[in-house]
DRENKOL-769968 format. One record per residue (C-alpha): residue number from 1; residue in one letter; chain; x, z, y. Coordinates in Angstrom, 3 decimals. Layout:
BEGIN
+-----+-----+-------+----------+----------+----------+
|   n | res | chain |       xx |       zz |       yy |
+-----+-----+-------+----------+----------+----------+
| NUM |   A |     A |        X |        Z |        Y |
...
+-----+-----+-------+----------+----------+----------+
//
This chain:
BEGIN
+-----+-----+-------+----------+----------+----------+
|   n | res | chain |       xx |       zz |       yy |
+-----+-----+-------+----------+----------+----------+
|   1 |   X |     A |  -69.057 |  -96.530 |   -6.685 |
|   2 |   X |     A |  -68.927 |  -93.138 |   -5.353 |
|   3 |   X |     A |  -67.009 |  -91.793 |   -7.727 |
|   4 |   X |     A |  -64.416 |  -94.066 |   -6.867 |
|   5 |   X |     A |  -64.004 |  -92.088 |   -3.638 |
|   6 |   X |     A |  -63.465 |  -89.079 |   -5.213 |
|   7 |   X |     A |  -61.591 |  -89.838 |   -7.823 |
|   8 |   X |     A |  -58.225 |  -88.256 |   -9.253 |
|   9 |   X |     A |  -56.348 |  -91.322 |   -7.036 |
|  10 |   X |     A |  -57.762 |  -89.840 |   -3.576 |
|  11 |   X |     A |  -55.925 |  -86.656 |   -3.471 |
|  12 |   X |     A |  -52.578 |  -88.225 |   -5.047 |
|  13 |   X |     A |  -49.507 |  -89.452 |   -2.285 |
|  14 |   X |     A |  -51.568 |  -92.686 |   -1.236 |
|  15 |   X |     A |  -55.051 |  -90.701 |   -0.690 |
|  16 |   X |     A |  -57.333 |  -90.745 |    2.039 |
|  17 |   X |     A |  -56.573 |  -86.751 |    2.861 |
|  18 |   X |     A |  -52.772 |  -87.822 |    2.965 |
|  19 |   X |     A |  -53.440 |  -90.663 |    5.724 |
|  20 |   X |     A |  -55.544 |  -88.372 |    7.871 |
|  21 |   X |     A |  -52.662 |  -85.549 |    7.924 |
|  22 |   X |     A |  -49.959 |  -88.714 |    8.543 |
|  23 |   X |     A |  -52.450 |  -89.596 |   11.592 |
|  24 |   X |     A |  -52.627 |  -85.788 |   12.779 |
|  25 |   X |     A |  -49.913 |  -84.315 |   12.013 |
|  26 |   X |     A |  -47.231 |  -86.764 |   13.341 |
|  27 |   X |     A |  -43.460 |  -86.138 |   12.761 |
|  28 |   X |     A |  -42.209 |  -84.366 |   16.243 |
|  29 |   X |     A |  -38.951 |  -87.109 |   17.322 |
|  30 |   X |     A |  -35.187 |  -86.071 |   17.268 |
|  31 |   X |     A |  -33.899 |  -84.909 |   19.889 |
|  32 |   X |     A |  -31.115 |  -86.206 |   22.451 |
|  33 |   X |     A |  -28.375 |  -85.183 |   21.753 |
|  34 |   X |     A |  -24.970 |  -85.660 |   21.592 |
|  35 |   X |     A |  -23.147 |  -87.454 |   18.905 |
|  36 |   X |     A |  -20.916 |  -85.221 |   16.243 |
|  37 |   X |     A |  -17.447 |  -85.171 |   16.434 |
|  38 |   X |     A |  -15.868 |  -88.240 |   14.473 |
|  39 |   X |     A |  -15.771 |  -86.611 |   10.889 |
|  40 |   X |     A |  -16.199 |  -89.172 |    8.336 |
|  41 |   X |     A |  -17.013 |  -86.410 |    5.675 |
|  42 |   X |     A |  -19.804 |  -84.926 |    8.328 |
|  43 |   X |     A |  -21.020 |  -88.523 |    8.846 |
|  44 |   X |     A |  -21.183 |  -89.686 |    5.569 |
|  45 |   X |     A |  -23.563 |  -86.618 |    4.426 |
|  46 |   X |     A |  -26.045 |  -87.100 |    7.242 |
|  47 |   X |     A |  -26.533 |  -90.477 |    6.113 |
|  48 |   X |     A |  -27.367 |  -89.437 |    2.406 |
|  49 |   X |     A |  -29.680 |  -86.990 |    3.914 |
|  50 |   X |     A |  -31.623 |  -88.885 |    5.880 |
|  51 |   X |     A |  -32.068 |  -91.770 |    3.077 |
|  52 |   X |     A |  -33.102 |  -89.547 |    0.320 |
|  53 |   X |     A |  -35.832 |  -88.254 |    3.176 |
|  54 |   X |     A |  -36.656 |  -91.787 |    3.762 |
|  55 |   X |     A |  -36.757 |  -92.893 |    0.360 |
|  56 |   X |     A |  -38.945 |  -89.172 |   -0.770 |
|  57 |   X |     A |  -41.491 |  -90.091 |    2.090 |
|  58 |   X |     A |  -44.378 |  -92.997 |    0.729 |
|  59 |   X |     A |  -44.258 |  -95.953 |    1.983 |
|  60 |   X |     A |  -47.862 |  -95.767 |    4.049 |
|  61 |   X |     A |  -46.271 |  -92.425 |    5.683 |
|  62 |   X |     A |  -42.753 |  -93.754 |    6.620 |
|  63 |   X |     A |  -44.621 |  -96.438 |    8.688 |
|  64 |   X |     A |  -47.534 |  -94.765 |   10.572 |
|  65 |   X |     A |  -44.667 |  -91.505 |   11.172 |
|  66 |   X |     A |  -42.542 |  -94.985 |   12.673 |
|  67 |   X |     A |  -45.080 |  -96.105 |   14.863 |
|  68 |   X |     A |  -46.479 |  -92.422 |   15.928 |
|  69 |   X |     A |  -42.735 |  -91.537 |   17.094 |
|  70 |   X |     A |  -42.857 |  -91.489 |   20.777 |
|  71 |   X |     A |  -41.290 |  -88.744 |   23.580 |
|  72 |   X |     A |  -44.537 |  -88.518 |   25.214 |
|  73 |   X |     A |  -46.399 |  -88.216 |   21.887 |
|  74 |   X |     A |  -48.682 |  -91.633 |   23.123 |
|  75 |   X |     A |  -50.158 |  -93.594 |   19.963 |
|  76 |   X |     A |  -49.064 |  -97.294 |   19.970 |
|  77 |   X |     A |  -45.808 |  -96.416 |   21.964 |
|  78 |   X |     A |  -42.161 |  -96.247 |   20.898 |
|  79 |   X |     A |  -40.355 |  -95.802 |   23.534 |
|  80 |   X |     A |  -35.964 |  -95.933 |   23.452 |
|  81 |   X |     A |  -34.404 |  -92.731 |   23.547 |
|  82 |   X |     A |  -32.565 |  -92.251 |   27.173 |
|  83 |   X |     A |  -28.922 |  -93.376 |   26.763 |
|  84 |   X |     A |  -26.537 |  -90.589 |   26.636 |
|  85 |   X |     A |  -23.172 |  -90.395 |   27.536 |
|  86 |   X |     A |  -20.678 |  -89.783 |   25.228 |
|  87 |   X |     A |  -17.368 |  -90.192 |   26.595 |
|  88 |   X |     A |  -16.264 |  -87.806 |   29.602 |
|  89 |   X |     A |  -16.086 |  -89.630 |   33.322 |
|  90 |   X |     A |  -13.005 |  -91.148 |   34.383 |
|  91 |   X |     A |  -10.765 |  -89.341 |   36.605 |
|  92 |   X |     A |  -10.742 |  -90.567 |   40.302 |
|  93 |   X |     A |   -7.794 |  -90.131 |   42.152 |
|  94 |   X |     A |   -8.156 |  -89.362 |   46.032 |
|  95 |   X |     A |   -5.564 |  -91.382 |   48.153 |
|  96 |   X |     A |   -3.774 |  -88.723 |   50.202 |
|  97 |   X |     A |   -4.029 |  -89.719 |   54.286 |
|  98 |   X |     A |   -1.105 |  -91.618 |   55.472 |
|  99 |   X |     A |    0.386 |  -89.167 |   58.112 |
| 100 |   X |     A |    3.045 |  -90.891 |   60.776 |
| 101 |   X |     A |    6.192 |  -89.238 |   61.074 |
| 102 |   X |     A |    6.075 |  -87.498 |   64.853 |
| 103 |   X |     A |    8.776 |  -88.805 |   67.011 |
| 104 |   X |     A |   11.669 |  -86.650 |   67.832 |
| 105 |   X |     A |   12.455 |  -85.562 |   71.002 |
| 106 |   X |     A |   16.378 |  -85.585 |   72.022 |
| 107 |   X |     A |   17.394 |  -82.656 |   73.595 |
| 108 |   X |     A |   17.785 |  -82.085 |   77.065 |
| 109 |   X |     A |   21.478 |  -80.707 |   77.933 |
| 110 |   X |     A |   21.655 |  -77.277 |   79.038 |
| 111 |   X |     A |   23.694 |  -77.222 |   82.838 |
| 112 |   X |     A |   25.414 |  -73.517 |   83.525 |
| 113 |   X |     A |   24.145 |  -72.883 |   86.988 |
| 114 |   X |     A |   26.222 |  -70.532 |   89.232 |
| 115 |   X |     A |   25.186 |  -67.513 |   90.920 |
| 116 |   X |     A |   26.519 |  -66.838 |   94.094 |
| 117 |   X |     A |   29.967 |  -66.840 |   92.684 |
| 118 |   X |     A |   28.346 |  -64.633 |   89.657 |
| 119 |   X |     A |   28.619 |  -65.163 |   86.062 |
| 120 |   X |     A |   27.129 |  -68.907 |   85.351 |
| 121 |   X |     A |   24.060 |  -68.613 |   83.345 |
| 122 |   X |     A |   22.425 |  -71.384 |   81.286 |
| 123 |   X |     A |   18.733 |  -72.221 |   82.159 |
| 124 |   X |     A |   16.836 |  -73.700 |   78.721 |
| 125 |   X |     A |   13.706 |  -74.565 |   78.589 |
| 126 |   X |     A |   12.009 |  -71.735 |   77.352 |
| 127 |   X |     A |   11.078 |  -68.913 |   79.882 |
| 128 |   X |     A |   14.383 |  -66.613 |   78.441 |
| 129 |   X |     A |   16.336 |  -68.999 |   79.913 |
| 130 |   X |     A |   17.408 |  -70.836 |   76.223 |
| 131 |   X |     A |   17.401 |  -67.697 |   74.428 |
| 132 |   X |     A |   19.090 |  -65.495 |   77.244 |
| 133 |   X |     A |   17.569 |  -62.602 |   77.961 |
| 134 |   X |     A |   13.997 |  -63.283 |   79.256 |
| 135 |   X |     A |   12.699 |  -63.949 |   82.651 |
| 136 |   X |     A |   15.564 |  -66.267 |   83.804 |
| 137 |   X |     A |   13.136 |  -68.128 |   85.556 |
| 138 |   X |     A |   10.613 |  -66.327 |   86.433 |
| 139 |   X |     A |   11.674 |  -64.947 |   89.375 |
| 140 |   X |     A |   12.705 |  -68.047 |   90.675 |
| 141 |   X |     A |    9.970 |  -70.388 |   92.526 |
| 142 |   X |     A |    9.462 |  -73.691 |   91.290 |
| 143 |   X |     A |    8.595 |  -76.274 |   93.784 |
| 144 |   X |     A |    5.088 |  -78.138 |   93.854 |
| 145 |   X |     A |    5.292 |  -81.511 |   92.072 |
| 146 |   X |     A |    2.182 |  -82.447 |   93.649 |
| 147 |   X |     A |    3.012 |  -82.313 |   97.248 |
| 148 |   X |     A |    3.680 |  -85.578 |   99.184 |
| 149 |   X |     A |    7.311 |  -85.795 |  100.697 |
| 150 |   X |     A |    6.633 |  -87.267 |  104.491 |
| 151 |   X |     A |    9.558 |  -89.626 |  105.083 |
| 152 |   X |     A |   11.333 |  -88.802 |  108.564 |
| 153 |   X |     A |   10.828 |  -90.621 |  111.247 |
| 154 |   X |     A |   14.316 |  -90.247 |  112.453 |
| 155 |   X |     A |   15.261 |  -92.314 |  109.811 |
| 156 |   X |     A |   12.207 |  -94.742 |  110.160 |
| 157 |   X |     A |   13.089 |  -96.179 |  113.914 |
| 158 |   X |     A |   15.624 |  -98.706 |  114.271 |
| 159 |   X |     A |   17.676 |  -96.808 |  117.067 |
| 160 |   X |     A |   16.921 |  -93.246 |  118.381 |
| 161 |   X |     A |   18.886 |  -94.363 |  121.731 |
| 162 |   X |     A |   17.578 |  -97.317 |  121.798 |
| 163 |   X |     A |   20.981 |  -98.976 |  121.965 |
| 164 |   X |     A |   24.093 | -100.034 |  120.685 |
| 165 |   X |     A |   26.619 |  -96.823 |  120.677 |
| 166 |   X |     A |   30.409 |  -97.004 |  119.199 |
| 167 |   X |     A |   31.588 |  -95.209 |  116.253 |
| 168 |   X |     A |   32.131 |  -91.286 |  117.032 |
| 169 |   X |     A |   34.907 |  -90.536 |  114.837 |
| 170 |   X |     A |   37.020 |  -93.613 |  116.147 |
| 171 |   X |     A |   37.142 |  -91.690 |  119.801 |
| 172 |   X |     A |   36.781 |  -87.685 |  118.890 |
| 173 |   X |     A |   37.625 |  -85.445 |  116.407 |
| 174 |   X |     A |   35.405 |  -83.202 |  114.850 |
| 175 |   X |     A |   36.453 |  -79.238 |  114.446 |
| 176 |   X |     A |   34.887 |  -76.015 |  113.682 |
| 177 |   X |     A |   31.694 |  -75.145 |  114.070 |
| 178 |   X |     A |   30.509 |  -73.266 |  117.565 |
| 179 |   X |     A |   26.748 |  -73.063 |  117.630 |
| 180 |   X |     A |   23.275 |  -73.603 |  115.160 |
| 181 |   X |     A |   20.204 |  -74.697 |  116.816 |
| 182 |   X |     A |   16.318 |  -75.445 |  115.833 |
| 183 |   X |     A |   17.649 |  -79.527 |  115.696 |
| 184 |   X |     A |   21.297 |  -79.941 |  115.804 |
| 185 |   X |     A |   24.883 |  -77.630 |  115.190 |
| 186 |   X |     A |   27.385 |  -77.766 |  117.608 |
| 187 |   X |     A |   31.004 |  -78.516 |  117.078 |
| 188 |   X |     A |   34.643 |  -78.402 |  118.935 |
| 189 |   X |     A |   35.077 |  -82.051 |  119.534 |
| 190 |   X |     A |   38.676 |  -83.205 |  120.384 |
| 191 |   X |     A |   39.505 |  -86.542 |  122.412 |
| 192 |   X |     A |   42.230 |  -88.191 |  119.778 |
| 193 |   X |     A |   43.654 |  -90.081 |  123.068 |
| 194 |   X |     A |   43.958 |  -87.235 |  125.375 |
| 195 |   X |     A |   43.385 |  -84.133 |  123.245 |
| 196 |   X |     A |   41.040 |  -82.845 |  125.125 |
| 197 |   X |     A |   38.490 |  -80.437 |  123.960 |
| 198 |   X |     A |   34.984 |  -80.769 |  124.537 |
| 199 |   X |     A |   31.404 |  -79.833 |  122.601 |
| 200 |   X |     A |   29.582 |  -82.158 |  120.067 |
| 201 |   X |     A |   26.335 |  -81.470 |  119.458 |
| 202 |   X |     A |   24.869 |  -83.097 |  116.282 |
| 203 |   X |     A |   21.558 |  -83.791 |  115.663 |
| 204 |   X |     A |   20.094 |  -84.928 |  112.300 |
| 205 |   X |     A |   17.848 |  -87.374 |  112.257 |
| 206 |   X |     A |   16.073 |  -86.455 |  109.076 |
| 207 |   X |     A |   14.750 |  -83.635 |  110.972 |
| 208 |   X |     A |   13.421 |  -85.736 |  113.386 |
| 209 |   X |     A |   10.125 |  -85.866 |  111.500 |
| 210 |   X |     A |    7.522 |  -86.899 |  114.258 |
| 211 |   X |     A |    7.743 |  -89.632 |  116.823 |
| 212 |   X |     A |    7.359 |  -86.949 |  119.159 |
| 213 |   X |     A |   10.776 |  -85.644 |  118.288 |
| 214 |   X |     A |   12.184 |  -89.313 |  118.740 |
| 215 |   X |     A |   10.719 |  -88.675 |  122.297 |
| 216 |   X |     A |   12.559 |  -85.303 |  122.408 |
| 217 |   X |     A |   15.693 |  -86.380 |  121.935 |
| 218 |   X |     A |   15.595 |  -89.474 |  123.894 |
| 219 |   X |     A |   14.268 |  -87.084 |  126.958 |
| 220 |   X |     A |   16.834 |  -84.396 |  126.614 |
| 221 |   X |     A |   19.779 |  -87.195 |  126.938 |
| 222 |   X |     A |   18.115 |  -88.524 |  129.603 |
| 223 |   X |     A |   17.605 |  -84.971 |  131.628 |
| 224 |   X |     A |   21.509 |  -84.147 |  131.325 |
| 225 |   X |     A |   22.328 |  -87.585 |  132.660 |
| 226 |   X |     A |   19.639 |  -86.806 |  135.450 |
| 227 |   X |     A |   21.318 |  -83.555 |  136.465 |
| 228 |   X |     A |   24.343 |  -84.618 |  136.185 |
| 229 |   X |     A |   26.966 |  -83.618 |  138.960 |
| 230 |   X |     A |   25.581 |  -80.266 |  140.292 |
| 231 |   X |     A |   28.174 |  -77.393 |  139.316 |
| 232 |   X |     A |   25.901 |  -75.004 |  137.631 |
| 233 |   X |     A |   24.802 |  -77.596 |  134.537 |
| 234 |   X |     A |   26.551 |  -78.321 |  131.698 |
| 235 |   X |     A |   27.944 |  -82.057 |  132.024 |
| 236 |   X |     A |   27.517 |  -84.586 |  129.435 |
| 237 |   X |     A |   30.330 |  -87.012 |  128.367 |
| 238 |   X |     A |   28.515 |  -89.527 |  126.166 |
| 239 |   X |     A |   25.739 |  -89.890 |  123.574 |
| 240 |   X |     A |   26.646 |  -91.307 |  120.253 |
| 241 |   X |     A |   24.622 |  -92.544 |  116.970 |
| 242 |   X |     A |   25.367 |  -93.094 |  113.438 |
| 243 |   X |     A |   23.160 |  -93.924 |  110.418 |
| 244 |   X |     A |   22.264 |  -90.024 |  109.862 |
| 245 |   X |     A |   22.605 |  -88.309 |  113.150 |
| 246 |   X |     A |   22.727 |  -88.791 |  116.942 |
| 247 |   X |     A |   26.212 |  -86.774 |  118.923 |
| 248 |   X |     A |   25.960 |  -85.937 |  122.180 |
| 249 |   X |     A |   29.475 |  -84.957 |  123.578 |
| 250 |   X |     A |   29.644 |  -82.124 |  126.685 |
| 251 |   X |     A |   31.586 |  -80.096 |  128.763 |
| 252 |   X |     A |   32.860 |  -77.266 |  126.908 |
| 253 |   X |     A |   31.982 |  -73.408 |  127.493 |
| 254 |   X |     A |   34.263 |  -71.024 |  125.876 |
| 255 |   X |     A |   33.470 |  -67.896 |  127.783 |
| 256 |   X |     A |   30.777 |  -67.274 |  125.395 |
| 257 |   X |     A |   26.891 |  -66.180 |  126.448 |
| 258 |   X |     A |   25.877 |  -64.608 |  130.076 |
| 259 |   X |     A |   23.894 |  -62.610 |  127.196 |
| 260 |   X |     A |   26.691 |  -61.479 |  125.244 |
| 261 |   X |     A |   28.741 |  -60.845 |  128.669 |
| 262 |   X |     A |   25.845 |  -58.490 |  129.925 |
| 263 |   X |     A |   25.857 |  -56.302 |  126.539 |
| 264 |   X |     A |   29.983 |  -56.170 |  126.751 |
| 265 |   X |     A |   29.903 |  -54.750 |  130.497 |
| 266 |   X |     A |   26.798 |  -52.563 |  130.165 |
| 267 |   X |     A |   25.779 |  -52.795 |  133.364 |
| 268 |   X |     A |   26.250 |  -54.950 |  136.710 |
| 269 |   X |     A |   26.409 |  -53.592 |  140.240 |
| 270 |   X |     A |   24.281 |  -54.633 |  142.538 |
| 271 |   X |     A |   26.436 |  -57.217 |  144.455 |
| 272 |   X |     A |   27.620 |  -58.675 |  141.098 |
| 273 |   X |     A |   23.694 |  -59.005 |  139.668 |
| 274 |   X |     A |   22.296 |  -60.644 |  142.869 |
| 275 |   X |     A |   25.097 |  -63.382 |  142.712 |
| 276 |   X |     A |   24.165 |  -63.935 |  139.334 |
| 277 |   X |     A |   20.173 |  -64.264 |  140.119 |
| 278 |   X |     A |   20.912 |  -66.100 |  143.219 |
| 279 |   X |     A |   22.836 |  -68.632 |  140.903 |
| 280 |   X |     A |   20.109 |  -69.106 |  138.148 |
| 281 |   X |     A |   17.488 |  -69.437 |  141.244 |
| 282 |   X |     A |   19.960 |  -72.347 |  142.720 |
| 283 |   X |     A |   19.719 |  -74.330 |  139.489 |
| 284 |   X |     A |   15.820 |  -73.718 |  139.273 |
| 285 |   X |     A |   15.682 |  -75.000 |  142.809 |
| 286 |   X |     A |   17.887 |  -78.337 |  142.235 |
| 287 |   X |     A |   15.614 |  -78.974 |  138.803 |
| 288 |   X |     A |   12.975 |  -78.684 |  140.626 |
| 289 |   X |     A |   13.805 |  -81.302 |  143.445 |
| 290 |   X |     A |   14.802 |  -83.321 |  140.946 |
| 291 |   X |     A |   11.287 |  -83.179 |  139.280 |
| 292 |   X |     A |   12.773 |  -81.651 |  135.764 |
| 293 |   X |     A |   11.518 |  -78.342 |  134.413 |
| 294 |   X |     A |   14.138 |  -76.856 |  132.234 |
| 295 |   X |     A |   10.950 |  -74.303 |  130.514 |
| 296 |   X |     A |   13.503 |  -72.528 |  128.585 |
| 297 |   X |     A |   15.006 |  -70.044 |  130.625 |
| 298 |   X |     A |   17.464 |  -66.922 |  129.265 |
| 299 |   X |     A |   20.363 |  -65.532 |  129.266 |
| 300 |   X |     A |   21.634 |  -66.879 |  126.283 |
| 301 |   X |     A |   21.173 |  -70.492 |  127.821 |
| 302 |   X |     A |   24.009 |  -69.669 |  130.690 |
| 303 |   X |     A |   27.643 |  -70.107 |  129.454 |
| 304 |   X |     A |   31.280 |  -68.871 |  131.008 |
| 305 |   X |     A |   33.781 |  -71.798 |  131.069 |
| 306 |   X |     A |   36.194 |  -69.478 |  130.354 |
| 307 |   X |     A |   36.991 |  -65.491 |  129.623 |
| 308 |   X |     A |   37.796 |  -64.828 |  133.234 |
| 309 |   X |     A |   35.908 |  -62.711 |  135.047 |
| 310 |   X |     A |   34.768 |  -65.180 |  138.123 |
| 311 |   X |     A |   34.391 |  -68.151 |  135.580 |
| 312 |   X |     A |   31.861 |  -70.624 |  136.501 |
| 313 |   X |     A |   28.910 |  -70.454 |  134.661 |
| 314 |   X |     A |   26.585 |  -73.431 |  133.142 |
| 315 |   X |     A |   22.812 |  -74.135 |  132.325 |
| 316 |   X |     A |   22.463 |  -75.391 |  128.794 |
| 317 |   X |     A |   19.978 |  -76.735 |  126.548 |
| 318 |   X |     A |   17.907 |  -78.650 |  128.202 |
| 319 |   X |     A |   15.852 |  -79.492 |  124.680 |
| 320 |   X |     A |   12.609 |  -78.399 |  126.196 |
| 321 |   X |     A |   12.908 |  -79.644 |  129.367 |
| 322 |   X |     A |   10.296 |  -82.472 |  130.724 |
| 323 |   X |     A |    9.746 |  -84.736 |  134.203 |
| 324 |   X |     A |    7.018 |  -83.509 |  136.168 |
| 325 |   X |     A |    5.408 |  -84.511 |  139.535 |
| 326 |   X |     A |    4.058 |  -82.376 |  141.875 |
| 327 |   X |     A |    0.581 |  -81.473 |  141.259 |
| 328 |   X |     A |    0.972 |  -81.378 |  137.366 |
| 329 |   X |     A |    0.026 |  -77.539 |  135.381 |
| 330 |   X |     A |    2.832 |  -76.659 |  133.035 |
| 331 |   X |     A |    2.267 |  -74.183 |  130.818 |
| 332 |   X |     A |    4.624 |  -73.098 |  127.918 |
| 333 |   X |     A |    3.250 |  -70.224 |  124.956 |
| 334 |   X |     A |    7.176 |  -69.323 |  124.353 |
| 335 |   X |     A |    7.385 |  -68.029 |  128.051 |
| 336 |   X |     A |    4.265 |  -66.264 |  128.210 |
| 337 |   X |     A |    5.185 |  -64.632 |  125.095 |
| 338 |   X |     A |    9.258 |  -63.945 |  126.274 |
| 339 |   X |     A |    7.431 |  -61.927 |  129.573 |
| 340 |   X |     A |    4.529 |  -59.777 |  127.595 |
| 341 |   X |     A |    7.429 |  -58.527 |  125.006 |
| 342 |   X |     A |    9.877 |  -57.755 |  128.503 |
| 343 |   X |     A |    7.222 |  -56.490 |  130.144 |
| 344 |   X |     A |    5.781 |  -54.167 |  127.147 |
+-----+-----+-------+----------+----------+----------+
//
């Protein structure tokens, strides 16, 4: 029996020594790797290959090298080799972002703006003034877009007379302009029955912006009819009112200022100036006993009737002017300030 163990038979392909180095010495696997290129010549001879190595191998061999195969070199295991791509990813196309057309704007038309009888120039948009010349508008202020109109209040009451009044232009006739004040611009008026000249004094109402110069207005009209009849104030005809302005028709003056008439003599004698200051004290005194204060005083507030040298002369404007009784304090800050700068 024991030399059946070590017998010729032992060491031949099917030997013990040959199934120890099949259990040892284990085949390493194939790699992963990617399949040849589709060559049917290259194919066909790795095929033969490998079968003449399978069929060279014994059988006992071929089957323990099968089940020792493994990645992780583990007995008992055969584990798949990992799948490998073969064919190159599909292209993926990105959609582009849907982009909305932006809205065009229409032009704004370009309006040639004259200059003080100048060369018109066209304002664009742009600060060259459309492509001018640069700094068209710079120069120019533009008006706040943020500030709050306040509606007159002129224009607000129903009546500023507080009555009825006919139509102006169906009784006078308007003419050139004689005078510009803080509220109204006075006018030659002309009676269309009579032809009469007279003075119109217009007053906007849309500059009538408080109810205090309602009040003004109202007062003023009401002084002149007060005084009315003494021979050194100006005499009122009538008081009209339309939608935009109230007209107050008077006696006209066309001798022009005591002001002006002082500058064109150069001086007064002494007779001539105390007549004068005797007449301005008169109308103080019959204001007074009337209970008006005119509080606006000067010499540009007297006016001739005529050129002549002994023309009658007139107290105007009484636009300031206010009832009092006695025992009221009046005080005025545009007479204080008149007397410091005369008296300086």
């Amino acid at each position: 029996m024991g030399n059946n163990c070590v017998g010729p038979n032992s060491l031949g392909g099917n030997g013990f020594l040959q199934s120890v180095s099949a259990a040892v010495w284990k085949t390493r696997p194939p790699e992963a790797r990617l399949p040849p290129p589709n060559d049917a010549s290259a194919e066909a001879a790795t095929t033969d290959n490998n079968n003449k190595s399978t069929a060279s191998l014994p059988n006992d061999a071929s089957k323990d090298s099968s089940v020792g195969k493994g990645s992780d070199g583990s007995k008992g295991h055969n584990d798949p080799p990992m799948p490998v791509q073969s064919t190159p990813p599909e292209s993926v196309k990105i959609a582009a972002a849907e982009t909305k057309p932006m809205p065009v704007q229409p032009e704004k038309p370009v309006k040639p703006v004259v200059n003080n009888g100048l060369a018109p120039v066209n304002i664009g948009a742009g600060p060259g003034g459309g492509g001018g010349g640069g700094g068209g508008d710079e120069g120019k202020a533009k008006k706040p877009t943020h500030v709050k109109r306040v509606s007159s209040m002129g224009l607000q009451v129903e009546s500023v007379l507080g009555r009825k009044t006919g139509n102006l232009k169906d009784i006078y006739s308007l003419g050139r302009k004689l005078g510009q004040g803080q509220f109204g611009t006075t006018f030659l008026c002309v009676e269309k029955g009579t032809n009469k000249e007279f003075a119109c004094k217009s007053i906007a109402k849309r500059k009538l912006t408080t109810q205090e110069d309602v009040e003004d207005v109202r007062r003023e009209i009401q002084i002149m009819h007060h005084m009315a009849g003494h021979p050194n104030v100006i005499q009122i005809i009538g008081a009209y009112e339309d939608a935009v302005a109230v007209h107050v028709v008077m006696q006209l003056c066309a001798g022009g200022e005591l002001f002006d008439r002082i500058i064109q003599r150069g001086h007064y004698t002494e007779k001539k100036a105390a007549e004068l200051a005797r007449l301005i004290v008169s109308v103080v005194e019959a204001c007074h006993s009337l209970g008006v204060m005119h509080r606006d005083l000067k010499p540009e507030n007297f006016l001739f009737i005529n050129h002549e040298e002994e023309s009658p002369l007139k107290t105007i404007d009484f636009g300031l002017s206010v009832f009092f009784r006695p025992g009221m304090f009046m005080f005025s800050i545009s007479l204080v300030l008149r007397f410091i700068i005369l008296s300086w």
